[in-house]
Backbone as JSON, one array per atom type, in Angstrom:
{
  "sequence": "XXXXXXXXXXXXXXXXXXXXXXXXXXXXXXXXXXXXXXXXXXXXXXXXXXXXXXXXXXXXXXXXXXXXXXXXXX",
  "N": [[83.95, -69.31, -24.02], [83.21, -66.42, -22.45], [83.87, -63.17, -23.0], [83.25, -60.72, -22.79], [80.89, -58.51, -20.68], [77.17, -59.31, -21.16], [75.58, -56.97, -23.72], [73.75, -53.95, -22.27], [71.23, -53.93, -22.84], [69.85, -56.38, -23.18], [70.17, -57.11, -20.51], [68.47, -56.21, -18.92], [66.13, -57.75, -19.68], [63.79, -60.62, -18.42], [64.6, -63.56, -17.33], [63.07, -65.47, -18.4], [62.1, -63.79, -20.81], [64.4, -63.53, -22.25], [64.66, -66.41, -22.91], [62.71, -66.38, -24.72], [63.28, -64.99, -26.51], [65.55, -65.77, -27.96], [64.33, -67.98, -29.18], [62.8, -66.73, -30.52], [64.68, -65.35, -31.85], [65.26, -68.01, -33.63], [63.49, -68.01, -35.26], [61.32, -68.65, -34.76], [57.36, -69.74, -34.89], [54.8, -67.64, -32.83], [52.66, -69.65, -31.94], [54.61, -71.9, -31.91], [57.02, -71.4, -29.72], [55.1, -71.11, -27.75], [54.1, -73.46, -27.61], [57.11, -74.84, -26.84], [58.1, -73.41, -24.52], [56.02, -74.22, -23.39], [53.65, -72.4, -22.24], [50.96, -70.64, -22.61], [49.87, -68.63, -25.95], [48.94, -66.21, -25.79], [50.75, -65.32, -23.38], [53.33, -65.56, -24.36], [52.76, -63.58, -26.52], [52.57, -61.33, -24.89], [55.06, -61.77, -23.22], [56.84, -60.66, -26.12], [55.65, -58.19, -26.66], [56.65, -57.0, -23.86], [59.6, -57.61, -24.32], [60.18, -56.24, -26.67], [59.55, -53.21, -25.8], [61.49, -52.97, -23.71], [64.28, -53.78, -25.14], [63.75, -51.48, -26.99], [63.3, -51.99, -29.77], [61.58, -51.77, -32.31], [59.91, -53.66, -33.66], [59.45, -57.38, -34.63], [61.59, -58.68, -36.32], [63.59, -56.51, -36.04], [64.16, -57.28, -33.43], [64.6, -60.23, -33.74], [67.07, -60.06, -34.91], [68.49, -58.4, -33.11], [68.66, -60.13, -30.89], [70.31, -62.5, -32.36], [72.43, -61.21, -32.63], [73.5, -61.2, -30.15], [73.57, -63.62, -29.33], [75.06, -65.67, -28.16], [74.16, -64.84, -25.38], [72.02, -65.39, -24.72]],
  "CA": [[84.06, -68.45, -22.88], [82.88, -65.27, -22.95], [84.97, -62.47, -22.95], [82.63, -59.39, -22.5], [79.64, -58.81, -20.54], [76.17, -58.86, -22.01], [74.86, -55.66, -23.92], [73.21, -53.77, -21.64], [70.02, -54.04, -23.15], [69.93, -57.68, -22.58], [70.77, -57.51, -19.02], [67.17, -55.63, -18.69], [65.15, -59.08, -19.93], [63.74, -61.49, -17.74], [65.0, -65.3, -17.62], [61.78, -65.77, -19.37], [62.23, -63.03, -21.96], [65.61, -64.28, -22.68], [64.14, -68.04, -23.74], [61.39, -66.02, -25.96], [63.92, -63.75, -27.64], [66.39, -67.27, -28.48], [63.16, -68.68, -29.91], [62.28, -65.78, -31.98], [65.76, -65.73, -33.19], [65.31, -69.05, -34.37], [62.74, -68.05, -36.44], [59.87, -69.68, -33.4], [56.31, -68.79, -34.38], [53.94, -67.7, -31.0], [52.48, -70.98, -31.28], [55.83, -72.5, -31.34], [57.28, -70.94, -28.72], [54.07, -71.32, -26.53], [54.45, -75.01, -27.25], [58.0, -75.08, -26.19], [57.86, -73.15, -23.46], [54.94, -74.5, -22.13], [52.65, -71.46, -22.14], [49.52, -69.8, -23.87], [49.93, -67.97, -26.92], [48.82, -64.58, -25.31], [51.56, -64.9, -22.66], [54.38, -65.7, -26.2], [52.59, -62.07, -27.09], [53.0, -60.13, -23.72], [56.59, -61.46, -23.45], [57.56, -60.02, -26.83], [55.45, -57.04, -26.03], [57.77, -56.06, -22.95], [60.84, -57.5, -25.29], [59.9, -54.84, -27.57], [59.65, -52.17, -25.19], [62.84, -53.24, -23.24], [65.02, -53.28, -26.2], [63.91, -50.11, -27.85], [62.91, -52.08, -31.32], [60.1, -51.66, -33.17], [59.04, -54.84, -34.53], [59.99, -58.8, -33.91], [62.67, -58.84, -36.57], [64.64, -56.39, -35.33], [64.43, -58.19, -32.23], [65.08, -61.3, -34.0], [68.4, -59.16, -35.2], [69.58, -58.46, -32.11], [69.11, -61.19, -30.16], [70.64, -63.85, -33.34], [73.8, -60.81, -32.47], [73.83, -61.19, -29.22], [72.72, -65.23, -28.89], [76.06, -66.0, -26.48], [74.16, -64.9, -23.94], [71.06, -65.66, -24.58]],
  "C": [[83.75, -67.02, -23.28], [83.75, -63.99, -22.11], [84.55, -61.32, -22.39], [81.38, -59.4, -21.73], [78.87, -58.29, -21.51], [75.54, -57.31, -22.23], [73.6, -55.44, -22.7], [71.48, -53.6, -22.07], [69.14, -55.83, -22.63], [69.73, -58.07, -21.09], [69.07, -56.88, -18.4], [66.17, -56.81, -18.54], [65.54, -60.09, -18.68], [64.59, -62.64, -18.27], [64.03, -65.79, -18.59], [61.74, -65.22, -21.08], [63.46, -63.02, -22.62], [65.09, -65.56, -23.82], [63.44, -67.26, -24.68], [62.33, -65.58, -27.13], [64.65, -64.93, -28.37], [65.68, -67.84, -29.07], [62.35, -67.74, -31.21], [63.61, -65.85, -32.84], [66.23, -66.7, -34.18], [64.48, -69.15, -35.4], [61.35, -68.81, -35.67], [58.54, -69.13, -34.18], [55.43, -68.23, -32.81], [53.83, -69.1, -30.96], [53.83, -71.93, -31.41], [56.92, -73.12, -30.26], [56.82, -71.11, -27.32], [54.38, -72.88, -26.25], [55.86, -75.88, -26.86], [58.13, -74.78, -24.91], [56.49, -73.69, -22.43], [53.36, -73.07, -21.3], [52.16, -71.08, -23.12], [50.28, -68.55, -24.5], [49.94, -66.57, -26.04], [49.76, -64.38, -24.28], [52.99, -64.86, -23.1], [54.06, -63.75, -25.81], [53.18, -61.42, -25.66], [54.53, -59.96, -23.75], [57.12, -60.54, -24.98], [56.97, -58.7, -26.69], [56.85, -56.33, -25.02], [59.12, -56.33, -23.22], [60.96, -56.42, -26.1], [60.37, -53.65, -27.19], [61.47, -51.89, -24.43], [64.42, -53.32, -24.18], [65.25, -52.01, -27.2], [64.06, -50.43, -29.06], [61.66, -51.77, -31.47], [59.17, -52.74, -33.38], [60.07, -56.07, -34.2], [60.9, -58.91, -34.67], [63.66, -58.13, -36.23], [65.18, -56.5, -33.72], [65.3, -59.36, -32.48], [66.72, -60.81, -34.38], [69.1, -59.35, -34.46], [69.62, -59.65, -31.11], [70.35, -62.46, -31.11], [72.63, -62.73, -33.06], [74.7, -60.81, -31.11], [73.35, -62.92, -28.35], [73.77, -65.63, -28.13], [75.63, -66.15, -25.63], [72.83, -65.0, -23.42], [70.24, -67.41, -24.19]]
}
């Protein structure tokens, strides 16, 4: 049960960009990801693109970071 709501950074990401970020934190590659989700590689990239932006990281591990700290609610 969860006790707190989700960081507000979180609460920004799509339903979509949620599943991507849980899949990067697993360590997903694009084509991974694409082939779980069910979509093309270049639409993997866009989502972590506007994951990127929407979180205010830099780069996919410290994405992978925060989502693997915040995976409850992901």
């Amino acid at each position: 049960m969860r006790s707190q709501p989700p960081p507000a950074a979180l609460t920004a990401l799509t339903p979509r960009e949620r599943q991507v970020s849980g899949l990067i934190a697993r360590g997903a590659s694009n084509a991974e990801i694409a082939r779980s989700l069910y979509i093309s590689e270049g639409t993997v990239k866009f989502h972590i693109t506007k994951i990127l932006s929407r979180l205010g990281v830099r780069d996919r591990t410290q994405a992978a970071i925060l989502a693997n700290a915040c995976a409850e609610w992901l």
